[in-house]
Structure formats: structure tokens, C-alpha cells
C-alpha positions as CSV (number, residue, x, y, z in Angstrom):
1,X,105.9,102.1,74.6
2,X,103.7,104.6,75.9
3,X,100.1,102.8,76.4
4,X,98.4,106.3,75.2
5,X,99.8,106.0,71.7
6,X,97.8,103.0,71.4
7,X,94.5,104.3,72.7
8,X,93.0,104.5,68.8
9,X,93.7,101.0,67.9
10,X,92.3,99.8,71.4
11,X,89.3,101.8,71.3
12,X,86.6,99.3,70.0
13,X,88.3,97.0,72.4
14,X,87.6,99.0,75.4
15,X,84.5,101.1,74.9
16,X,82.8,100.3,72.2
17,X,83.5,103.9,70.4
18,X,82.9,105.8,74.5
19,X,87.1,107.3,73.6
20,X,88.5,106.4,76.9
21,X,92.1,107.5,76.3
22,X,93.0,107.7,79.7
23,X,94.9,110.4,82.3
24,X,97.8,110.7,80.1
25,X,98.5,113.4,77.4
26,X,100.9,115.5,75.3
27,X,102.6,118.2,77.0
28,X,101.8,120.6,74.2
29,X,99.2,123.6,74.3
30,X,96.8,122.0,72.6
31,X,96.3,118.1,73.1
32,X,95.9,116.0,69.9
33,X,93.5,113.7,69.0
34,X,94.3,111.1,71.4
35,X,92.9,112.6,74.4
36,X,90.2,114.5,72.9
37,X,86.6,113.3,74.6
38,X,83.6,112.1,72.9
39,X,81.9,115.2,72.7
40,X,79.6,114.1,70.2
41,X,78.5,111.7,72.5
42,X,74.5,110.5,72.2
43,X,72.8,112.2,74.7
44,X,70.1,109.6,75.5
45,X,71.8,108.1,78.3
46,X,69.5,105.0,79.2
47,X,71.6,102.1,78.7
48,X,72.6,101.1,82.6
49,X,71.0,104.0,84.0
50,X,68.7,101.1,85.7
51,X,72.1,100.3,87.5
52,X,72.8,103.6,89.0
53,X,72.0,103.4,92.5
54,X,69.4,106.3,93.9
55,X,67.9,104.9,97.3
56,X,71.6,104.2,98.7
57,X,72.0,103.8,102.2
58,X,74.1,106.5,103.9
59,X,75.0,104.8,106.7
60,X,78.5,104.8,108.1
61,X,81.5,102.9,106.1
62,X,79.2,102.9,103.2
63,X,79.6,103.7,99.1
64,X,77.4,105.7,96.7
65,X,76.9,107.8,94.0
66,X,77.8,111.3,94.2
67,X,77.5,112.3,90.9
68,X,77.9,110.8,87.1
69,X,76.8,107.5,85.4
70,X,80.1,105.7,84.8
71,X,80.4,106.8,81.3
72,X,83.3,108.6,79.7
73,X,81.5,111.2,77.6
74,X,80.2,114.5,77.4
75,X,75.9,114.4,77.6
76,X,75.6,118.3,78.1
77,X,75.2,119.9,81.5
78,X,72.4,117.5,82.3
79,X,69.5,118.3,85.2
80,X,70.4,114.8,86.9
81,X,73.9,114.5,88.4
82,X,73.5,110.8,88.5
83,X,73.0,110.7,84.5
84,X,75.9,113.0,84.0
85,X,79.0,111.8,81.3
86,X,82.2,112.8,82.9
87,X,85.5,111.8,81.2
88,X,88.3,110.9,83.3
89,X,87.1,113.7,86.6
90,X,90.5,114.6,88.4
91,X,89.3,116.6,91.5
92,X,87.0,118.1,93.1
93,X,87.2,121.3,95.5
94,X,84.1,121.4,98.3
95,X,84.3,124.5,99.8
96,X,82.3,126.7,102.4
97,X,83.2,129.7,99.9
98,X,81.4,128.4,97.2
99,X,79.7,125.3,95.3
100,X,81.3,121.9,94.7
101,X,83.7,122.3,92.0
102,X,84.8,119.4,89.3
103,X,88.0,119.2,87.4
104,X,86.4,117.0,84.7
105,X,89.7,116.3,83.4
106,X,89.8,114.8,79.6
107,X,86.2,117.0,78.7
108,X,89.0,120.1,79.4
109,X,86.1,121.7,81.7
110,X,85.3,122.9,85.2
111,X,81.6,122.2,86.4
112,X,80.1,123.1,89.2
113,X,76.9,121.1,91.8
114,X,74.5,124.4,92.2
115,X,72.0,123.6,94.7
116,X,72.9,120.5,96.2
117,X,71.8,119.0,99.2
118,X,73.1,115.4,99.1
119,X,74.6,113.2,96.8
120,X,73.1,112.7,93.6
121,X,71.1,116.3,94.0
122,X,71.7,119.5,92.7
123,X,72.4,120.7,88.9
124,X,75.7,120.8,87.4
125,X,76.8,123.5,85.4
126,X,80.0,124.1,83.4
127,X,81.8,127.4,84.3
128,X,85.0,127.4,82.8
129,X,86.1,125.5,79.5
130,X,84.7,124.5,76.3
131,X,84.0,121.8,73.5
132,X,87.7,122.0,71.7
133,X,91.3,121.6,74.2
134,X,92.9,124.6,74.1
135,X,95.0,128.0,75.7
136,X,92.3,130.7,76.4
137,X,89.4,132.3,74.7
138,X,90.3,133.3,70.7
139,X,90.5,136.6,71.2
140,X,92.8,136.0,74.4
141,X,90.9,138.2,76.6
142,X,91.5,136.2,79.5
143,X,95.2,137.4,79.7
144,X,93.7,141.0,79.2
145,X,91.9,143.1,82.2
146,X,89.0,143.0,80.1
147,X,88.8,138.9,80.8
148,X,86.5,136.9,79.2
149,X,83.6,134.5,79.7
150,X,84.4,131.1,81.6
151,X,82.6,129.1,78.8
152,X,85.1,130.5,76.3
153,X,87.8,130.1,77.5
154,X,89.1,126.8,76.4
155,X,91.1,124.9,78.9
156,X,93.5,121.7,78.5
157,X,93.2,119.3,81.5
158,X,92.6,120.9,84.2
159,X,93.7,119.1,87.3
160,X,93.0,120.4,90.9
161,X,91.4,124.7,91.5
162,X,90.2,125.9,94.9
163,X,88.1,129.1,96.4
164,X,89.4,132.1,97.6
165,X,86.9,133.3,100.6
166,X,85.7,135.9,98.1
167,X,84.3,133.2,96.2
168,X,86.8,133.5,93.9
169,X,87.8,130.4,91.8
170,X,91.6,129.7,91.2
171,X,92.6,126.8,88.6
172,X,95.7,125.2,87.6
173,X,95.5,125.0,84.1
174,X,98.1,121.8,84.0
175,X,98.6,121.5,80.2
176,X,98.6,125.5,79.6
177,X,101.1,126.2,82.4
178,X,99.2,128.7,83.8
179,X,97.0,129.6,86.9
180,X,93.2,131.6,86.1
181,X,90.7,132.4,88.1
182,X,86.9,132.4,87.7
183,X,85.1,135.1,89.1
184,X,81.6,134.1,90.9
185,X,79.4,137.4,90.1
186,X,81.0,138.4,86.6
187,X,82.0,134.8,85.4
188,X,84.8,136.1,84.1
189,X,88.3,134.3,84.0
190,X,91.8,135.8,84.0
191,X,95.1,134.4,83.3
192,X,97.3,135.7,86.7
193,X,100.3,133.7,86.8
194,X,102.1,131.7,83.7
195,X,103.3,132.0,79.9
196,X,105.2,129.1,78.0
197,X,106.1,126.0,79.8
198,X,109.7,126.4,81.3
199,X,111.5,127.5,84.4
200,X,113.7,130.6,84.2
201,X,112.4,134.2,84.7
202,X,112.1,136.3,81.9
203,X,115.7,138.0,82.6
204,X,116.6,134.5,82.1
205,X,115.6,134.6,78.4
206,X,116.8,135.3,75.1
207,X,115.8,137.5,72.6
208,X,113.2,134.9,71.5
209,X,111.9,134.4,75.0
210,X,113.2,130.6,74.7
211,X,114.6,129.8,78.1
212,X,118.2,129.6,79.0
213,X,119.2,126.8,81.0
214,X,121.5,127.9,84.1
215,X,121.8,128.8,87.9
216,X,118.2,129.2,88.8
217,X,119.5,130.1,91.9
218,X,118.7,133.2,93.9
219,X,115.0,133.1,94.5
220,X,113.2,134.6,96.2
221,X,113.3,136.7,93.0
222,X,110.5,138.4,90.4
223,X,107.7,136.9,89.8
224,X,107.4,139.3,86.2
225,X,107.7,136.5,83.6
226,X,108.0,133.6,85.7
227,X,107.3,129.9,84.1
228,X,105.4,127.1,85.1
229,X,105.6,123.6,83.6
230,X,102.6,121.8,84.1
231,X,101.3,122.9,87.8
232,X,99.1,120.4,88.9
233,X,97.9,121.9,92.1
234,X,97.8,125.4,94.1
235,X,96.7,126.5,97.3
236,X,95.6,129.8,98.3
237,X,97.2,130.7,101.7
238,X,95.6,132.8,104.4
239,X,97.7,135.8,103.8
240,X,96.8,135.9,100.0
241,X,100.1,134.2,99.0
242,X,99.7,130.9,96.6
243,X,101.5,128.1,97.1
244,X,101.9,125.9,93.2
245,X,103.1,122.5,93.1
246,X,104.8,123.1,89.9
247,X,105.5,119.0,88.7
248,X,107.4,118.7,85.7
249,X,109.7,121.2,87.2
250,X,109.9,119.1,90.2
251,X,109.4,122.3,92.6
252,X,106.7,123.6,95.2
253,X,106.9,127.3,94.8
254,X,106.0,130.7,97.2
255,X,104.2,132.7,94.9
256,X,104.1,136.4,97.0
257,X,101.6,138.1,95.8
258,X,101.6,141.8,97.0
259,X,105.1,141.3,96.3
260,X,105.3,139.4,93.2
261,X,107.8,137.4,94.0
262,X,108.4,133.5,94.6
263,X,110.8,131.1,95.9
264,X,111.5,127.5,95.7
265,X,110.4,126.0,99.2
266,X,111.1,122.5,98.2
267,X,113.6,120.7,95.9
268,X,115.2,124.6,95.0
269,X,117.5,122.4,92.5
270,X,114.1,120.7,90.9
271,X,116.2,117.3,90.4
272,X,114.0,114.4,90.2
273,X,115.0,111.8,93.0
274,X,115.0,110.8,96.7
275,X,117.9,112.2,98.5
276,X,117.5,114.4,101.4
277,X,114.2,112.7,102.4
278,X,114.7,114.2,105.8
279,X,116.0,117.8,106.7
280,X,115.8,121.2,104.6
281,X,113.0,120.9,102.6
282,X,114.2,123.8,100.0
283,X,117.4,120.7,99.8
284,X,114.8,117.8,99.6
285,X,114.5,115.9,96.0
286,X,110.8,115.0,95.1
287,X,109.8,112.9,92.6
288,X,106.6,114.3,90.8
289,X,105.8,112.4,86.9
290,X,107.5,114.0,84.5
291,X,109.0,112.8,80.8
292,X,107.1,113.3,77.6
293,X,103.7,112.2,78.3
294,X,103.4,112.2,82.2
295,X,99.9,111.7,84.5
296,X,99.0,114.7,86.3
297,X,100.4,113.7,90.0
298,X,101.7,115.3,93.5
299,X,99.3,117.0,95.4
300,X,99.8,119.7,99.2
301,X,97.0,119.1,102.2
302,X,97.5,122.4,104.5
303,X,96.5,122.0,108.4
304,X,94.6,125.0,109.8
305,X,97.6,127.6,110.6
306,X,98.9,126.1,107.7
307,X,102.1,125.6,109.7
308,X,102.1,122.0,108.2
309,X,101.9,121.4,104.6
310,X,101.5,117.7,103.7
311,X,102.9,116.4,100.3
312,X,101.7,113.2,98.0
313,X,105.4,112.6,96.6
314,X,103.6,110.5,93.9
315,X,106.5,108.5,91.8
316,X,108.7,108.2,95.3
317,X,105.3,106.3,96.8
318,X,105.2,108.6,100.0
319,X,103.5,110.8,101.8
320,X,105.9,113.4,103.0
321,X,105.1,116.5,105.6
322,X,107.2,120.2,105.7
323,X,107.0,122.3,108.8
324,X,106.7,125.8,107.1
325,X,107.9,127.4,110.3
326,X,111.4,125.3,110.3
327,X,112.1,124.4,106.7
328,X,112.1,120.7,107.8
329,X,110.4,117.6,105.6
330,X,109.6,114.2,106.7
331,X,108.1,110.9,106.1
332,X,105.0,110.2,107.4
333,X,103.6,106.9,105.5
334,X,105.9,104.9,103.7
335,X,109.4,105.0,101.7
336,X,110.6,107.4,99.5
337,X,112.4,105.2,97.3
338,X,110.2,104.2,94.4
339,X,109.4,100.4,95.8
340,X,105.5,100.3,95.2
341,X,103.5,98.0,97.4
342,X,100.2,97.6,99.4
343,X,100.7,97.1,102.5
344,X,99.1,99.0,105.4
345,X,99.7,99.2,108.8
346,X,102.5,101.0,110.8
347,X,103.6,103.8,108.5
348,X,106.8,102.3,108.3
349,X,105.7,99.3,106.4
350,X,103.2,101.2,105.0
351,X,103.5,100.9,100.7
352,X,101.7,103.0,98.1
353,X,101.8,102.9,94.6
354,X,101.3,106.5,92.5
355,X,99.4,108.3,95.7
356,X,98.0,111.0,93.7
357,X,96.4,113.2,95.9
358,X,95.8,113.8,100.0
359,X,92.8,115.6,102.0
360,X,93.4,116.3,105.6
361,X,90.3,116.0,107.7
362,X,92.4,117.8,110.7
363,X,89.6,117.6,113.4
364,X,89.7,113.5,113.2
365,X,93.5,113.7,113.0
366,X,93.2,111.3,109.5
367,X,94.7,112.2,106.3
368,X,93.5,110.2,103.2
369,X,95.3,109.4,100.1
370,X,93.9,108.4,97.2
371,X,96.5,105.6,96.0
372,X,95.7,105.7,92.8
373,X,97.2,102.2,91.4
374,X,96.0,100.8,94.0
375,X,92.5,101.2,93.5
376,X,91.8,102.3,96.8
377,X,91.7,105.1,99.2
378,X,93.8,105.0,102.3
379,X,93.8,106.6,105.8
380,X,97.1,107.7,108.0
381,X,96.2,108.0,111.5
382,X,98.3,111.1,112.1
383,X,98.6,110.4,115.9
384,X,99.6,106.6,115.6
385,X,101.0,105.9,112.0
386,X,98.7,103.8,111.5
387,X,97.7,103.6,107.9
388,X,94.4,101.7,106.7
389,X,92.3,101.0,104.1
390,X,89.1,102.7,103.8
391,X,87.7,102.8,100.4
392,X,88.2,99.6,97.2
393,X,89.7,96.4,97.5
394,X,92.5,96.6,95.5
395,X,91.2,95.7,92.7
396,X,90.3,98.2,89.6
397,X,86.3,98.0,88.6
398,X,87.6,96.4,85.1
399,X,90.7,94.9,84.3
400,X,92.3,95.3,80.4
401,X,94.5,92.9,79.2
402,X,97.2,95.6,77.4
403,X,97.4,96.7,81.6
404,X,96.7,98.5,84.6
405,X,97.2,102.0,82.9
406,X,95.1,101.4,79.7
407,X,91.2,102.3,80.8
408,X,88.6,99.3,80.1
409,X,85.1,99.5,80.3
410,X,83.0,97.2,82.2
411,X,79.2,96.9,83.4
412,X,80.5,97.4,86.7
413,X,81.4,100.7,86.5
414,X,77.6,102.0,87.0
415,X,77.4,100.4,90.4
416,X,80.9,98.9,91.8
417,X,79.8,97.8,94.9
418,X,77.6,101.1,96.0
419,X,75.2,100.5,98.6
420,X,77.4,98.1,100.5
421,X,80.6,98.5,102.8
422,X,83.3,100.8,101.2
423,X,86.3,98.9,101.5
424,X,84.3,95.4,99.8
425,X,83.3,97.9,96.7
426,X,85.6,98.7,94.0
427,X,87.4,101.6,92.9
428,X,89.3,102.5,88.8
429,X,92.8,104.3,89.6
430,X,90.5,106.9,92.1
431,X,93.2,110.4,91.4
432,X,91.1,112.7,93.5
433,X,89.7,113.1,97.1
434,X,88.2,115.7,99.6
435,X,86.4,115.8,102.8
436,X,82.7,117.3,103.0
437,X,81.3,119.3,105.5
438,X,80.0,116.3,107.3
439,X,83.4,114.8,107.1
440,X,82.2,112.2,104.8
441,X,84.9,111.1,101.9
442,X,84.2,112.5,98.3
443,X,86.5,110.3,95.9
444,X,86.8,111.2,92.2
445,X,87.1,108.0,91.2
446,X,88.6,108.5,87.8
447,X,88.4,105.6,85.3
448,X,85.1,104.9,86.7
449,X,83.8,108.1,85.3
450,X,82.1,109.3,88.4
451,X,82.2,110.7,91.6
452,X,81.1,108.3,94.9
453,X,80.8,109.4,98.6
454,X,82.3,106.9,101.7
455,X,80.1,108.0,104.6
456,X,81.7,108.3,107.9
């Protein structure tokens, strides 16, 4: 049974009427009622606010706040991070090209830290999305040249965006199948890549446009009514290509843009599995979630030359890496073959369970995975294989009795440990993480409702 489904008989169980309803959704357009937030939430957020931390200690190996209160809500665009409702936050994007960037996932929205200078500072503003789930503004603009204002287009869990060097914001619009971008001095969006949820090209269609199942193979090919089904991440390359991690078509895809074309560079026959774990990437199977009601999950790290793209192959518990130059994938913590676990250590016995995204700081040689049923973050040593634990215990902030995937709410989840040592605090299935200017660890930690910074 899917624990999703049983979110509104649960509720008054969990949150005493706060919705949490989890990661999950339907795959449709529009999501129903089940993961809507509470977005008539009462915005006089006191209750636990005495719990928030805001004198924490930055000093190295340490937990705080970074930004929201641990509620799952939506209080308005608030002047304090720290008393900020986020519901369910995915990711977020820290840039030199433009402001720290939220996906707060299950409020279907994109906000934004203007101003800050530390954690808990600045003012965060909402750029993109709306109160209702949904495909675009109701006149559609956003598909048109014309565009139209980020705060009306309506968005349906978004899950991961980053900035061109222009400034430029690009999204992955998961549940709408569809890439947009924001643009910093007009605020405009656009739809640029994505129509219906499939995977054939348009001369792979019918009269109907309904997709016809077949050889897909061939690319690169045109890029002119290409499909996406529920890309959960992108990055923008240094030649102005975009590289999508398209999950529930089991692919990472070329997207050329001057040529406007794209091409499968791993798993070209998008079977879910394990085989070919080592050798041609475009031959490797992945395993990203996928079904009727999947998590967002998978996630690409790039090294500087972006020679080296680094893969979170989420439901095969691995962290995989392709050389771009030779077409080759490998292992580089863990097993690809399903098995979760905990372990750390040499990357060989190294275990995850549902790593759901990576950040590569590449100048201390670490990448970190947040390992997101594991409550924790983790750290490869790329030079040794070592793999460590550097953020949560293991345990989640608040444990529910119907399981690990159905959210709880708990006191805890205001402070979890912040002010002391990272890995004695606790973390809520964390499904984000980035690396700061400073190199310090931003971790969306997701059930918790809040952003929190591991200083290094």
C-alpha cells in the first residue's frame, strides 16, 4: 500500500492539522489533495520559536539553522528566515551567479535568500510558483515569447534548478515534465524544453500526439517535440548544453542547444536495473524511482572541466561516476545492487540507502551525499574511498509508527541537536545538499522543514 494514500486519515496523528503528506505524489499535471500544503496556515508563528536557535556557534563540525522553523506550512514570504514555514524543501542552488535559491517542494514554489550574509539572515522571497499546484500561468504565457510573471506561474514540485552565469534561473519542473527558466531583471519565466510526460519525439507520435512505443534508438536526434517524464535535475554545461536527469525514463540526456538536439548518454535503453555497472555508460542500467507514485530521486555533481559527472543512482544505493571524455561509468561508494545498509568506511563496504542527491566540493577532494533513509549526510574521500559520516546519527528527528516514509512531527524538529557537533544532531530523510562559498555544508533537511548549515 502506498503510505501517501493514507496521509488524510494520519493527519491528526502526525501534525495536529500542519498536512505533512510527505515527498511523494501523483504523477499527474496537477497533484490532488493529498499533497497539497497548508496554505491557509496561521501566520502567527510563536509556538517553538523560543526553540529555534539564533546565537549558534559556528565553529567547525558544528549544526545550525540556516533558514525555516521546522514547520511544514506556508506563513507568507516572512522578513525572518528563521520563522519561515517551508513544506518538505528539496534543494537548494548557492551560486556565485545569483542568490540562494530553494526548491520548497510540497508549497510547489521557488524562493529565494536576498541579502544574506550568514545563516538565518537575509529576506526570502518567492520568485516562481504560486498558492494552487499546477502547469504554468492561465493564460499559458510561459510557453509563449511573451512569458509571464514568476509568481503566476504555478509549478508542481519542483525538485532541483540552477544559474546560468547570466543570472539566469533554470528549473526542473519534475511533476510538469518540463524545464523553465526565470529571468533575474524581467522576472519572467519561459517553458524551453518539455510537453506531456513520455519519451518519443514528436515524429514518434500519432495523430493524437499520444506516444508510440518503439525503437527509441538513433539519438542523437531532434530535440522539436522531445518528452521528459519527470526530470528531477539539470545542469547547465559550460558550452550552453544542458545535461537532464530525466528519472522516470531512467535516462541522463545531452540536450544541444544551438543544435537542438539530444542524446541518451546513459542507460540509451532506459531499463530500470543494474547490469553494466562498469563500462559504456550509454549501455549502463540505472535505477532512478519510478512506478505510480515515485519520490523525486537521482541527482549529477559535475567537477570543474566537467570531464567527470558524478551520479546518485538512488534505488541501486550507489554513487556511480562517468568520464564524459571516454563514455566509461563506475562505482565509486558502494554496490549497485539494491542491498541498502549503513556502513561506512572503504567504499567497498560502504552501504547507502535512497542517496538522493551529491555536491562535489572538488578543491577538498570530498563529495557528499545526502543518504536520505539514512538520516544522515555522508562524505566519499575521492582520493582514498573512504566514506564517512559527517552530518545525523542515523536516526530521523521523529519516528512514526505507520514507518520510516510516513512524516511525523515532533518538538525536536525546531532544534535537533543545533548548536552541538553535526554528526551527535539529528537529521529527517535530509534529500538535498550543497557546498557554500566558504565550503561549509548546506543540507535541506526535508521532513524537518528547514534548512541547517554543518560548518567545516
Amino acid at each position: 500500500m502506498n503510505p501517501w494514500k493514507l496521509l488524510p486519515i494520519l493527519a491528526l496523528a502526525f501534525a495536529c492539522g500542519d498536512n505533512d503528506t510527505g515527498a511523494g505524489g501523483d504523477t499527474d499535471a496537477a497533484a490532488d489533495g493529498d499533497t497539497d500544503a497548508d496554505t491557509d496556515a496561521d501566520t502567527d508563528v510563536t509556538d517553538g520559536l523560543e526553540d529555534v536557535m539564533r546565537d549558534c556557534p559556528a565553529d567547525v563540525g558544528n549544526i545550525c539553522p540556516w533558514a525555516g522553523a521546522g514547520y511544514n506550512g506556508f506563513n507568507g514570504d516572512v522578513a525572518d528566515p528563521l520563522e519561515l514555514w517551508f513544506s518538505f524543501p528539496m534543494d537548494v542552488e548557492i551560486s556565485p551567479y545569483g542568490a540562494p535559491a530553494i526548491a520548497d517542494y510540497n508549497n510547489h514554489r521557488i524562493r529565494i535568500v536576498e541579502d544574506m550574509t550568514g545563516a538565518g539572515t537575509g529576506q526570502i522571497r518567492t520568485i516562481m510558483g504560486s498558492t494552487a499546484p499546477g502547469d504554468g500561468d492561465a493564460l499559458f504565457a510561459d510557453r509563449t515569447d511573451a512569458g509571464a510573471l514568476g509568481t503566476t506561474v504555478s509549478l508542481n514540485h519542483p525538485t532541483q534548478h540552477e544559474y546560468a552565469p547570466d543570472g539566469t534561473l533554470w528549473s526542473a519542473s519534475w511533476h510538469t515534465h518540463k524545464l523553465r527558466t526565470w529571468d533575474p531583471t524581467t522576472e519572467l519565466v519561459h517553458v524551453v524544453f518539455g510537453l506531456l510526460p513520455g519519451y518519443a519525439p514528436d515524429e514518434n507520435a500519432d495523430a493524437n500526439g499520444d506516444e508510440i512505443l518503439g525503437d527509441n534508438a538513433g539519438e542523437p536526434m531532434s530535440a522539436v517535440g522531445v518528452k521528459l517524464n519527470q526530470p528531477k535535475a539539470l545542469h547547465l554545461l559550460d558550452n550552453g548544453d544542458v545535461m537532464i536527469l530525466d528519472m522516470r525514463n531512467e535516462r541522463i540526456r545531452l540536450w544541444d542547444v544551438s543544435a537542438n538536439t539530444i542524446e541518451t548518454i546513459v542507460n540509451s535503453s532506459g531499463i530500470r536495473g543494474n547490469a553494466n555497472e562498469t563500462g559504456p555508460a550509454h549501455l549502463a542500467q540505472v535505477n532512478f524511482p519510478n512506478g505510480t507514485n515515485p519520490e523525486p530521486g537521482g541527482a549529477m555533481a559535475f567537477n570543474a572541466d566537467e570531464s567527470l559527472m558524478y551520479l546518485a543512482d538512488t534505488q541501486n544505493n550507489c554513487i556511480r561516476v562517468v568520464d564524459l571524455d571516454t563514455d566509461l561509468i563506475s562505482t565509486v561508494a558502494g554496490v549497485c545492487d539494491e542491498v541498502i545498509g549503513d556502513e561506512v568506511g572503504a567504499a567497498t563496504d560502504a552501504r547507502f540507502s535512497y542517496p538522493a542527491d551529491i555536491a562535489l566540493d572538488e578543491a577538498a577532494g570530498i563529495l557528499f551525499v545526502a543518504d536520505t533513509n539514512n538520516n544522515s549526510v555522508k562524505a566519499i574521500d575521492l582520493a582514498t574511498g573512504n566514506v564517512t559520516r559527517v552530518a545525523g546519527t542515523g536516526a530521523p528527528t521523529c519516528v512514526s509508527p505507520y514507518g520510516e516514509l510516513v512524516p511525523a512531527f515532533c518538538p525536536e524538529q525546531h532544534t535537533a541537536g543545533d548548536g552541538g557537533v553535526a554528526v551527535e544532531a539529528t537529521l529527517y530523510r535530509p534529500f538535498g545538499v550543497a557546498v557554500d562559498a566558504d565550503g561549509n555544508l548546506v543540507v535541506a533537511d526535508t521532513y524537518n522543514h528547514r534548512l541547517r548549515v554543518v560548518y567545516r
